[in-house]
N, C-alpha and C positions, 0 to 999 in steps of 0.2 A: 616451359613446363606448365602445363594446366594443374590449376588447385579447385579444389571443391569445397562449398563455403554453405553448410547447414542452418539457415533461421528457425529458431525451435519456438512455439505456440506464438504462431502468424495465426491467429484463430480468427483476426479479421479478413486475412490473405490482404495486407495492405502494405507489407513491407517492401515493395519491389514499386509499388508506386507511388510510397512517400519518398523515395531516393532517387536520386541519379546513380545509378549503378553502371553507367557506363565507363566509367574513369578507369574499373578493373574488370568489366567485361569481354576482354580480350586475353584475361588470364584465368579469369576467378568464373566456375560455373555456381551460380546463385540457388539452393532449392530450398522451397518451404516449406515446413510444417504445420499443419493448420489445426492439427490434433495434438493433444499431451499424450503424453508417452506417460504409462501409470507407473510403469515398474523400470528399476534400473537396468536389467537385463532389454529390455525394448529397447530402453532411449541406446543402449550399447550397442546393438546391433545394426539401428536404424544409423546411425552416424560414426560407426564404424571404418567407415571409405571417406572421412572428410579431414580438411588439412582445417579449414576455421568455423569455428561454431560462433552467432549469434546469439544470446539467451537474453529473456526481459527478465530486469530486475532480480530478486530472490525466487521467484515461481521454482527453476531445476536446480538441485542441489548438486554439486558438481565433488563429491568426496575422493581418496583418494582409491577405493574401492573402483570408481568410478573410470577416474582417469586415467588409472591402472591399462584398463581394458581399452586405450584409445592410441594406440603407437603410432598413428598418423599426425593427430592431433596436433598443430602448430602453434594455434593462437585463437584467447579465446574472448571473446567480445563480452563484458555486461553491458546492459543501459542501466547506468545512472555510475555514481563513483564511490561509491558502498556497498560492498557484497559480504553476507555473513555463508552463505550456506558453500561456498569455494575455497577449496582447499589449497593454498598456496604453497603451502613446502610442498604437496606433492605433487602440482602445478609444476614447481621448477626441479623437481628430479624426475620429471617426466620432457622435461626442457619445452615445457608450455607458456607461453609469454600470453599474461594477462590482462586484459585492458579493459577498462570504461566510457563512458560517454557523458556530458552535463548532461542535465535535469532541473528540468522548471519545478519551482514551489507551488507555483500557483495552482497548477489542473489539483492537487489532492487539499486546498483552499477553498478552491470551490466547490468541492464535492461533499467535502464536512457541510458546505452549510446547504447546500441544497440536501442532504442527508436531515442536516436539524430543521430546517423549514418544513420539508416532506412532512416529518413527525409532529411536528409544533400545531401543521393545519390540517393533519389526515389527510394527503394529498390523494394517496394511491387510494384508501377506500374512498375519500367522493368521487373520484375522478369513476373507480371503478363502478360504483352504485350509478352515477349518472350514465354510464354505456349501457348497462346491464338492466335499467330500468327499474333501480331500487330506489330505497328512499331518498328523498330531496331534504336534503341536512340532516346529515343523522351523526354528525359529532360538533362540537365546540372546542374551538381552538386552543390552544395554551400561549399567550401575549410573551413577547418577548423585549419589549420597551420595559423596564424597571425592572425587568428578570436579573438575573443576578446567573453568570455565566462564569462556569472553572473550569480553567483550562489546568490539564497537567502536560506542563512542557511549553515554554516558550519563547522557543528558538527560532529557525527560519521561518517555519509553517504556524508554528503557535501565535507567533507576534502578527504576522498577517493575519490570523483568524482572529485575535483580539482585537486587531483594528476596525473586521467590519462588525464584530457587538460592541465595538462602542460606538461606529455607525447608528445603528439602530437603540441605542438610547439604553443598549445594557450593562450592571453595574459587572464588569468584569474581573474576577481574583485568578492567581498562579498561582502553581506550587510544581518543585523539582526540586530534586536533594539538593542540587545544586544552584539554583536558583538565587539570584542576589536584590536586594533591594535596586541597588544601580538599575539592573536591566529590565526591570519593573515598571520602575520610572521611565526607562527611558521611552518605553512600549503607551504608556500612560493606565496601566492599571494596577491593582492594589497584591500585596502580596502575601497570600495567605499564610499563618503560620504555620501550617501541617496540614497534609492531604486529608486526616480526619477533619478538620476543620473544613478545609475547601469543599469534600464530598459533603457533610452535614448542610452545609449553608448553601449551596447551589442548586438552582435551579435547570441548572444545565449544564451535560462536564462534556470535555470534549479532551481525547486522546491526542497526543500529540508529541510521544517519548521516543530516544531509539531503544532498542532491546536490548539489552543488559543482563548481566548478572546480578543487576538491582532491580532492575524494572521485569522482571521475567514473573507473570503473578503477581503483579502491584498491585490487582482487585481483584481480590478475592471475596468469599460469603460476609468477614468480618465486614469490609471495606461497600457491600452491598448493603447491608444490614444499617452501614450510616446515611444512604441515599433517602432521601424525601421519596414515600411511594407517587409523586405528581412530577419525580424528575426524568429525565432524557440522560442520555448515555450515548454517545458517538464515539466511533473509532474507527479511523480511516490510516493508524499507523500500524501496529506488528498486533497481531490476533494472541501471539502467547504474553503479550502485556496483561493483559483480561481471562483472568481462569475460567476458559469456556464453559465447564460444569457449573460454576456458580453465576456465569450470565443466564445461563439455560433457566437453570431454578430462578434466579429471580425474575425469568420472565414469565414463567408457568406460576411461580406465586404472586403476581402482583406487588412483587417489590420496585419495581419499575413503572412506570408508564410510558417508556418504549424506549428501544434501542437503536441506532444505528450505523449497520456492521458493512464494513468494505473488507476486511482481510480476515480468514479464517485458518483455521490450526491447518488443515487442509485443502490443498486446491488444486485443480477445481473441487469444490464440495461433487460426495458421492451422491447419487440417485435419492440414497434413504439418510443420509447427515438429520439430523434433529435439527440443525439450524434451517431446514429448508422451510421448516415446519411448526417454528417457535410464534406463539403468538407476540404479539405488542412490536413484531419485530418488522424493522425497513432494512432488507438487505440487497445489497450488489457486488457484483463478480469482480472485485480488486479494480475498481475502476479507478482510482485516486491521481493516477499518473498516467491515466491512458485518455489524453489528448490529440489532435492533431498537432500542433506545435510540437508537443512531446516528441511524439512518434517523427515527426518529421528530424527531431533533433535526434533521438539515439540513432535511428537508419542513417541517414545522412553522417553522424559521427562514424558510425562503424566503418561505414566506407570509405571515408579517412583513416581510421586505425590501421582499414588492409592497406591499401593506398602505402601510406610511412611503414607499415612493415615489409611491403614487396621493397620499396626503395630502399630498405634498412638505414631509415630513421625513426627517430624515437618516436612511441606513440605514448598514450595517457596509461599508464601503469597504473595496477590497481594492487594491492596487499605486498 
């Protein structure tokens, strides 16, 4: 029996070349998508004739509206082993077997600080003045050696980011509801008593939470209104952590001294989004986990998921 196996926003068209896909290319026909499908009824139709879907990460919401409309549908791939926007009961009363793939810390590690460094030296306006034939220095930096860096959240990704500000010589605080002095310590930095406190006193906060029905609007206007107008703002984890109204205004009011944004309320961001177009603002297209390693690892996983599902053995189970 030949099965048909949908990768959905291949938007690099890379997914067929970070993999060996021949292991089930004698079963499984591979086709990509290199465009997002805006609307549920699209992505319905388009993948309508397929037995496994591919998706990265949280990008396609997969509800049960959704799966509903999919009676082929066999098995259905994430990359990475956390999925909020897929519906699992209706997953399995659709007899959809769903699965994951690891995922590196690192790539959205180093995209926070290449995010905060960007913003710290003005990278993109000199860089862009120096092509375009503008002026030669036309900002001054913000130091990050005795800065005082807060993170909110730090767990996998958080602990790594506070290893390289303490690299570079800054005094780094935490804060998470849950958050213990232990693993503070064990990180080597200080633990702030309340997020009022962490935002007031930093010079630089950096997102680092999963999304919750605690964390859903954890910075809001109040929560902006404590930030030093000379501080920095990064978020490279969930965009509804950050009530996007009230980043907007305080970038338009100068309560900021700049932002920088990897995950947005929606995506891809439309043509006309306000974020395209927010001053003081360094942004990029969900880049956090989009590595080479990465990608080599969810592609490469999936084809093991099909792989143990043609043999019916167990693959990585997700919800």
């Amino acid at each position: 029996m030949q099965f048909r196996c949908a990768v959905l926003d291949d938007f690099q068209n890379v997914a067929t070349a970070f993999a060996d896909w021949s292991p089930v290319s004698d079963r499984v026909e591979v086709v990509t998508f290199t465009e997002h499908f805006a609307t549920e009824d699209e992505l319905a139709e388009a993948i309508a004739d397929f037995d496994f879907v591919v998706t990265l990460r949280e990008r396609v919401p997969f509800p049960a509206s959704l799966l509903n409309r999919l009676p082929r549908l066999k098995l259905l791939i994430a990359a990475g082993m956390r999925n909020s926007v897929i519906d699992y009961a209706a997953a399995r009363a659709n007899g959809v077997t769903v699965c994951g793939t690891q995922s590196s810390s690192t790539p959205p590690v180093e995209l926070t600080w290449a995010l905060l460094l960007g913003l710290a030296r003005g990278l993109v306006q000199e860089s862009g003045a120096l092509r375009d034939g503008g002026p030669w220095q036309s900002t001054v930096g913000a130091d990050l050696h005795g800065r005082r860096l807060g993170l909110l959240g730090l767990g996998r990704i958080g602990g790594l980011v506070a290893r390289v500000g303490l690299a570079f010589g800054m005094e780094v605080t935490a804060w998470s509801q849950n958050l213990t002095k232990e693993r503070a310590d064990e990180v080597g930095v200080q633990l702030a008593a309340s997020k009022e406190e962490l935002l007031a006193d930093s010079d630089f906060v950096s997102v680092h939470l999963k999304l919750g029905d605690r964390t859903r609007g954890l910075l809001g206007a109040a929560e902006f209104a404590l930030l030093k107008p000379t501080a920095y703002l990064v978020n490279t984890s969930r965009a509804a952590i950050v009530d996007q109204d009230a980043l907007l205004a305080a970038l338009h009011g100068g309560r900021l001294a700049g932002a920088g944004i990897d995950v947005f309320d929606v995506e891809p961001l439309p043509a006309g989004h306000p974020m395209r177009t927010a001053p003081r603002l360094l942004a990029t297209p969900h880049l956090g986990y989009v590595s080479r390693a990465n990608y080599e690892r969810y592609y490469g996983q999936a084809v093991e998921d099909i792989q143990a599902y043609l043999a019916g053995e167990p693959v990585r189970i997700l919800g």
